[in-house]
C-alpha positions as protocol buffer text, in pm:
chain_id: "A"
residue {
  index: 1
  type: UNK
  ca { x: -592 y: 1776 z: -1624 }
}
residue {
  index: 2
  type: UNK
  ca { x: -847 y: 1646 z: -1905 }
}
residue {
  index: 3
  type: UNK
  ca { x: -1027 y: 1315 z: -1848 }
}
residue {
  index: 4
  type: UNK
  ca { x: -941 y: 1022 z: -2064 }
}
residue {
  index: 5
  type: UNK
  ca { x: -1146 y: 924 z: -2322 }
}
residue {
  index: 6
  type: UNK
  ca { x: -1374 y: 638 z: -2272 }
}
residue {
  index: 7
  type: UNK
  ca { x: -1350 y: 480 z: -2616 }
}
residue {
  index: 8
  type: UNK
  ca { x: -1169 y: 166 z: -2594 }
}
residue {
  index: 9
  type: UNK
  ca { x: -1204 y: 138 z: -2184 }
}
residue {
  index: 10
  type: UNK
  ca { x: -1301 y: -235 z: -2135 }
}
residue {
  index: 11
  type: UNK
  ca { x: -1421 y: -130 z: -1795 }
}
residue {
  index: 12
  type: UNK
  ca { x: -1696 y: 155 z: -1958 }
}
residue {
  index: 13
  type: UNK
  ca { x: -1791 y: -159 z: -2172 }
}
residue {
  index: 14
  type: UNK
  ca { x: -1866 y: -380 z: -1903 }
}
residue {
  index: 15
  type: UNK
  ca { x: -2104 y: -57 z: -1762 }
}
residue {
  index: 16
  type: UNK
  ca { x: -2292 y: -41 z: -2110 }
}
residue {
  index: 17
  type: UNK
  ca { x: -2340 y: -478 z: -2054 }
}
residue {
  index: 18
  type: UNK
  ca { x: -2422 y: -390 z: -1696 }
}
residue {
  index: 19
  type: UNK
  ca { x: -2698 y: -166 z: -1785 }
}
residue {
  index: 20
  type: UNK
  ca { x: -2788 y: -389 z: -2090 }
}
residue {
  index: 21
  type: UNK
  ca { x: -2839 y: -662 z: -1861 }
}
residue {
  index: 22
  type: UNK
  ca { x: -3133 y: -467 z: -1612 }
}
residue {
  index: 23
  type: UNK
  ca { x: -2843 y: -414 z: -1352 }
}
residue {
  index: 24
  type: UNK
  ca { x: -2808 y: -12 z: -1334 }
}
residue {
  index: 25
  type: UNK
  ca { x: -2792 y: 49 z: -967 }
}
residue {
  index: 26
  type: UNK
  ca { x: -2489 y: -169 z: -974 }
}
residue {
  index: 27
  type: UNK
  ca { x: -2328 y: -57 z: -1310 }
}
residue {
  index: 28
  type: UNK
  ca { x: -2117 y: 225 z: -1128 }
}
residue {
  index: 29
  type: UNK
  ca { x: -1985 y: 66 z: -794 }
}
residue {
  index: 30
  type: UNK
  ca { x: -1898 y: -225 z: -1066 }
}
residue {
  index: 31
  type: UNK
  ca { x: -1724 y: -15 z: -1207 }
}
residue {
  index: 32
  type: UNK
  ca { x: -1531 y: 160 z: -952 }
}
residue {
  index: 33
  type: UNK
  ca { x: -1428 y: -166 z: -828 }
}
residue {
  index: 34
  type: UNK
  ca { x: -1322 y: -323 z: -1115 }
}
residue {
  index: 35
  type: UNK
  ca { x: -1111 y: 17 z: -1176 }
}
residue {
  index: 36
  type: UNK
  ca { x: -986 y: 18 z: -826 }
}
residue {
  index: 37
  type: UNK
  ca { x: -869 y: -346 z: -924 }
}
residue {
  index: 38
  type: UNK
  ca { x: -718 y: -233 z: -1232 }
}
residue {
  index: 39
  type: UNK
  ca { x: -542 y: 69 z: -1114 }
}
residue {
  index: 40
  type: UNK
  ca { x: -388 y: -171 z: -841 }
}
residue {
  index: 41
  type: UNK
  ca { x: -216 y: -396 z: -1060 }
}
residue {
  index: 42
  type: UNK
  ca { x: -82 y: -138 z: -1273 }
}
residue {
  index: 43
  type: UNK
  ca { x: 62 y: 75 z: -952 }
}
residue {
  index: 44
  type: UNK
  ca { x: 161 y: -256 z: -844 }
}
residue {
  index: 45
  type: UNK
  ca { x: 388 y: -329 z: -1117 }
}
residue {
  index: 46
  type: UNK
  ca { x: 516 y: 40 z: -1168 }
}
residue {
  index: 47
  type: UNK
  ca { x: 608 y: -18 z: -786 }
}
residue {
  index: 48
  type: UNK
  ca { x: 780 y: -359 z: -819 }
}
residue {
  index: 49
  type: UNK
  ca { x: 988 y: -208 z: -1172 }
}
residue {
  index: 50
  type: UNK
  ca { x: 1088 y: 102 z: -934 }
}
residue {
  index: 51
  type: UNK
  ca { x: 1204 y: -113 z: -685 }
}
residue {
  index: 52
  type: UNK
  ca { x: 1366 y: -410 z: -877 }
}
residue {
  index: 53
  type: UNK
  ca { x: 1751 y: -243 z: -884 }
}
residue {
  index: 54
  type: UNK
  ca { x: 1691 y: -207 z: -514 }
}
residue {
  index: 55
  type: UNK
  ca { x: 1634 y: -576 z: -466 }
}
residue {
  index: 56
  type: UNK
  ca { x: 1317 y: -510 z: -233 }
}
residue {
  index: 57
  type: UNK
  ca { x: 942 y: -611 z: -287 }
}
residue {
  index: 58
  type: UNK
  ca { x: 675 y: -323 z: -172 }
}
residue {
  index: 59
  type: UNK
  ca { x: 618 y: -553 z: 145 }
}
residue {
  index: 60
  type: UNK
  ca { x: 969 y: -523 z: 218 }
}
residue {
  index: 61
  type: UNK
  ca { x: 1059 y: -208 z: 155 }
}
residue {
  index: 62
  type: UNK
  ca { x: 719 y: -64 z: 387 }
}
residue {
  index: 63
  type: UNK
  ca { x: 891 y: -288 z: 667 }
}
residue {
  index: 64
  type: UNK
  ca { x: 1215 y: -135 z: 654 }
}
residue {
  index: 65
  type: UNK
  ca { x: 1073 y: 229 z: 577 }
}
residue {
  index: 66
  type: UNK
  ca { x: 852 y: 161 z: 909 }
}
residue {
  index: 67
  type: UNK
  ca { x: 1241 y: 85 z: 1103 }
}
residue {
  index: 68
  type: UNK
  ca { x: 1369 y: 378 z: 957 }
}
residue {
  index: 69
  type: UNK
  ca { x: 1090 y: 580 z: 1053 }
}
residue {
  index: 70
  type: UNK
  ca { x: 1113 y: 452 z: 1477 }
}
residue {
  index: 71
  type: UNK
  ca { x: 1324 y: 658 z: 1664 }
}
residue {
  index: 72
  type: UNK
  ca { x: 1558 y: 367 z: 1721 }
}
residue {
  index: 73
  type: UNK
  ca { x: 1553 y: 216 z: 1391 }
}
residue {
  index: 74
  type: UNK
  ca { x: 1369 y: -131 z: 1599 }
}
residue {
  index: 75
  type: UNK
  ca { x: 1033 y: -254 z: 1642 }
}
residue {
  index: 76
  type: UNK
  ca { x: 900 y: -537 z: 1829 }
}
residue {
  index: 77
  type: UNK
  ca { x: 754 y: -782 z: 1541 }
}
residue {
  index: 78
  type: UNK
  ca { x: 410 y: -744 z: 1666 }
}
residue {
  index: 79
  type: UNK
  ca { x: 413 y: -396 z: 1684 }
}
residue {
  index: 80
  type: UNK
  ca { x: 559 y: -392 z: 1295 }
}
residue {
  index: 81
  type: UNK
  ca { x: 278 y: -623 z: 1197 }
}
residue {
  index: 82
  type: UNK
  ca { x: 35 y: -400 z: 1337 }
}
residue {
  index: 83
  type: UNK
  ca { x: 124 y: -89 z: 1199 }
}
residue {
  index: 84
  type: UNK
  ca { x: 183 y: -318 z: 841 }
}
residue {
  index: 85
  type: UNK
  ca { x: -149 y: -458 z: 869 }
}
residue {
  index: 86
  type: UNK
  ca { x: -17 y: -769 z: 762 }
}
residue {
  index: 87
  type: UNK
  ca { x: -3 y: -1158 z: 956 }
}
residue {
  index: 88
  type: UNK
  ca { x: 195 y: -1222 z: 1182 }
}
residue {
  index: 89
  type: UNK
  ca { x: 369 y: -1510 z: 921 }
}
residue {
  index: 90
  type: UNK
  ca { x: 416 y: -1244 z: 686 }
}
residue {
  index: 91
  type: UNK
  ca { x: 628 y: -1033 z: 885 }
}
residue {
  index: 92
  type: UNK
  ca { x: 821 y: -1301 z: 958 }
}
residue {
  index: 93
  type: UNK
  ca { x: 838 y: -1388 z: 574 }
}
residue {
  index: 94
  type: UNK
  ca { x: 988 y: -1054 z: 539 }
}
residue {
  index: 95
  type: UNK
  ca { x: 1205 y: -1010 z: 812 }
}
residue {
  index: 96
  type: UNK
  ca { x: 1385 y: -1338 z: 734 }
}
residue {
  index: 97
  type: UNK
  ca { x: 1472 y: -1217 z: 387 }
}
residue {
  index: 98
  type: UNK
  ca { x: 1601 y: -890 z: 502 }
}
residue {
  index: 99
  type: UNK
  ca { x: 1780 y: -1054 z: 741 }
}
residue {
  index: 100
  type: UNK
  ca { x: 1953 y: -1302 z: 517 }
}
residue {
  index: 101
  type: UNK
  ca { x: 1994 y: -970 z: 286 }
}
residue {
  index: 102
  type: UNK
  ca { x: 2171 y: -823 z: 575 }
}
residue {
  index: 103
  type: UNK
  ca { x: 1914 y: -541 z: 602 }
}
residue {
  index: 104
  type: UNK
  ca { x: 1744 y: -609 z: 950 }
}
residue {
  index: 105
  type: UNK
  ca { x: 1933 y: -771 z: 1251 }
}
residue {
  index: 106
  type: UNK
  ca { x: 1671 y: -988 z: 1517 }
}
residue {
  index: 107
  type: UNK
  ca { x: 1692 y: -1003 z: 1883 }
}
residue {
  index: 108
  type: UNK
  ca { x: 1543 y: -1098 z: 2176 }
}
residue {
  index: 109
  type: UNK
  ca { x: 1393 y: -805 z: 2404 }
}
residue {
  index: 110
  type: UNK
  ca { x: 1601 y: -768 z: 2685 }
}
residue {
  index: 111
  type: UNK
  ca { x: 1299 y: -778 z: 2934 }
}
residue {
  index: 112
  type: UNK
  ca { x: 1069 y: -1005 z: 2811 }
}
residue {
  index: 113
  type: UNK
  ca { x: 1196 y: -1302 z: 2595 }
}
residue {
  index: 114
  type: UNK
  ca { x: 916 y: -1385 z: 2440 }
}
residue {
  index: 115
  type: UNK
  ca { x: 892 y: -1126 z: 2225 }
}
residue {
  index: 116
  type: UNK
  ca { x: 1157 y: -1056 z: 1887 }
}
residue {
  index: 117
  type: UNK
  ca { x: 1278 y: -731 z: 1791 }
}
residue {
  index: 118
  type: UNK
  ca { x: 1381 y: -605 z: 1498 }
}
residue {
  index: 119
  type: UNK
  ca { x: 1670 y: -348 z: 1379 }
}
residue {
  index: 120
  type: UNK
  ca { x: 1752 y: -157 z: 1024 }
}
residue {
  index: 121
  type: UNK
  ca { x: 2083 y: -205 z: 981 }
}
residue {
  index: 122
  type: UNK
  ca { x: 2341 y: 32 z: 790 }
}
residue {
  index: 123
  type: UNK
  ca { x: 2291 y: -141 z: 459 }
}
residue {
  index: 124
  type: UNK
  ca { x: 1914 y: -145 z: 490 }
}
residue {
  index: 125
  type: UNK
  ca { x: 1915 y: 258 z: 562 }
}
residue {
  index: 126
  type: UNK
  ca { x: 2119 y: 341 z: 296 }
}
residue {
  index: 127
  type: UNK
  ca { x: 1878 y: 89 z: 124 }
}
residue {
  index: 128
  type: UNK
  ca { x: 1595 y: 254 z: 197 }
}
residue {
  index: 129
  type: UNK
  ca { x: 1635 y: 589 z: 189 }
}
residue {
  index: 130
  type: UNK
  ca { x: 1801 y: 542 z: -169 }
}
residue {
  index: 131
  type: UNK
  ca { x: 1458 y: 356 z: -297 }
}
residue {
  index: 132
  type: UNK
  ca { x: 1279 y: 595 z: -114 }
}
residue {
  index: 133
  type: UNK
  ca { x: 1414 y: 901 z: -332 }
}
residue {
  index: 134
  type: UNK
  ca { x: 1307 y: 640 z: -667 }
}
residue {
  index: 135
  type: UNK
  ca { x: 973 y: 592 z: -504 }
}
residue {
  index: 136
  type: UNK
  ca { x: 890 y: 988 z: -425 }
}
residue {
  index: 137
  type: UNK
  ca { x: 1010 y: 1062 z: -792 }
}
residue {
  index: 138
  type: UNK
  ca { x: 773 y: 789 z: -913 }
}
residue {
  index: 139
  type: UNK
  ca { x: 461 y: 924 z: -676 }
}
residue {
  index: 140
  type: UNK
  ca { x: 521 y: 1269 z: -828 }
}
residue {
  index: 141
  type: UNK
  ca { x: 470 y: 1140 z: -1198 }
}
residue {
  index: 142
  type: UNK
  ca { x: 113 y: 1017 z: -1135 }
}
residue {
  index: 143
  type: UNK
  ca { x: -55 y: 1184 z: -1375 }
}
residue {
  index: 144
  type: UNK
  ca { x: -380 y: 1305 z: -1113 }
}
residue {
  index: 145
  type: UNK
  ca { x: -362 y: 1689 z: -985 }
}
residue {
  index: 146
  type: UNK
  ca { x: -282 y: 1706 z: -618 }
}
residue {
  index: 147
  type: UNK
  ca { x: -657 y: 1761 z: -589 }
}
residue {
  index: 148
  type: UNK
  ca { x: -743 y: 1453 z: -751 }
}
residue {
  index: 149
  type: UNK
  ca { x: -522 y: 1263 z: -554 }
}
residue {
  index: 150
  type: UNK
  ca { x: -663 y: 1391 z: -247 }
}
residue {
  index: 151
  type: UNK
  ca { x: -1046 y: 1318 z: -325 }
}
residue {
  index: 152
  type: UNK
  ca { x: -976 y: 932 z: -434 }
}
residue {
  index: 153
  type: UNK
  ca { x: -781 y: 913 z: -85 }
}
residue {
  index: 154
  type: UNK
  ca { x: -1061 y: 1049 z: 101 }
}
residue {
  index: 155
  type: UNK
  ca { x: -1291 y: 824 z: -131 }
}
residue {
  index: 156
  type: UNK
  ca { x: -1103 y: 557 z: -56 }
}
residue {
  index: 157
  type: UNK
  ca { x: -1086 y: 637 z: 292 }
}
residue {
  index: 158
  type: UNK
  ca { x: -1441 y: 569 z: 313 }
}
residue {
  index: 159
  type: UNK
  ca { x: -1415 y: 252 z: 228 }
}
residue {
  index: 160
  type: UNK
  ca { x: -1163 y: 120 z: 434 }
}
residue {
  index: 161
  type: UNK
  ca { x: -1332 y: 278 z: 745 }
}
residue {
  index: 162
  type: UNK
  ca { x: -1665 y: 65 z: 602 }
}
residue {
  index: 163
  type: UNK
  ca { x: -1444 y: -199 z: 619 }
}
residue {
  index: 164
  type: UNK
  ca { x: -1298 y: -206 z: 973 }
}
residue {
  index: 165
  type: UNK
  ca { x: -976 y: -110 z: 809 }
}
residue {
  index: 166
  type: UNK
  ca { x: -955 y: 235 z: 1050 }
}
residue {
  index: 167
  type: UNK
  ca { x: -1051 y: 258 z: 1393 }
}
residue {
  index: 168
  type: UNK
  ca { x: -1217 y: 655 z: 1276 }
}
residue {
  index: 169
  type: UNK
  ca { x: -1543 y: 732 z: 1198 }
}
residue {
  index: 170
  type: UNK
  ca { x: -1544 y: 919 z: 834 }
}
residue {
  index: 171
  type: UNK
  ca { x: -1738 y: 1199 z: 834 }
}
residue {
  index: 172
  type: UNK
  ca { x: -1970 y: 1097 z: 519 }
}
residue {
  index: 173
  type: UNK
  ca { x: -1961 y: 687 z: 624 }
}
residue {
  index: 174
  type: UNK
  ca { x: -2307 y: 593 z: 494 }
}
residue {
  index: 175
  type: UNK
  ca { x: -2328 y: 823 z: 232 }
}
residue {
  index: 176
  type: UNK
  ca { x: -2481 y: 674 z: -88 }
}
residue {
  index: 177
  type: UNK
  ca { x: -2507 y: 925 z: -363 }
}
């Protein structure tokens, strides 16, 4: 797979200001943020068109991909935050919709009260798995060899670990060059 051309990238622009302006040592992480920005907002919106006939956000759909995943098709809440990385207020959010969408059922747990599980139902496997199918097609068409893929997950990897998104150690956390 050839690179793109640079002419016409706003984001190599702001690199040629960057150096312009004295600032070379940041020029490049400048611009692999502002590109890791970018690229988000476009996946995010390729994302939301894929799964617009489905009636499911990305948020939603990860929740009940996550049920469909358990063994049982339920969760605890907590334990479905966790894994989402998301607030506790926003699994709520979500389950309430997909509960008034009839895709999730909520229950107490038997033993201890306190705590709320959720269940896929029926209509939010069939759901799923049908958006699913849309989404792998959609993940295929990314125009990046599997190789490229690959490196800007690992490179990406890196950052979350720097982050205190994963609880592993990369192996080339502090690298610089």
């Amino acid at each position: 797979m050839t690179s793109p051309s640079p002419e016409n990238d706003p984001i190599e622009s702001a690199v040629d200001n960057w150096v312009q302006h004295g600032w070379e040592d940041a020029a490049t992480p400048m611009s692999m943020v502002t590109s890791v920005m970018r690229v988000q907002q476009l996946l995010a919106a390729d994302i939301d068109r894929v799964l617009k006939p489905f009636d499911v956000s990305f948020a939603r759909y990860e929740f009940l991909r996550l049920l469909a995943f358990s063994r049982r098709g339920t969760l605890p809440m907590g334990v479905a935050g966790e894994r989402l990385q998301v607030h506790p207020a926003s699994v709520t959010n979500a389950a309430d919709r997909l509960e008034r969408d009839g895709l999730v059922s909520r229950s107490r747990d038997d033993v201890d009260r306190r705590k709320v599980i959720v269940k896929i139902t029926d209509e939010g496997r069939k759901r799923v798995n049908a958006a699913t199918l849309e989404l792998n097609a959609y993940f295929q068409s990314i125009p990046m060899s599997k190789a490229q893929q690959g490196e800007l997950f690992a490179g990406l990897r890196v950052l979350r670990a720097a982050h205190g998104d994963l609880d592993v150690v990369c192996a080339d956390e502090g690298s610089r060059d």
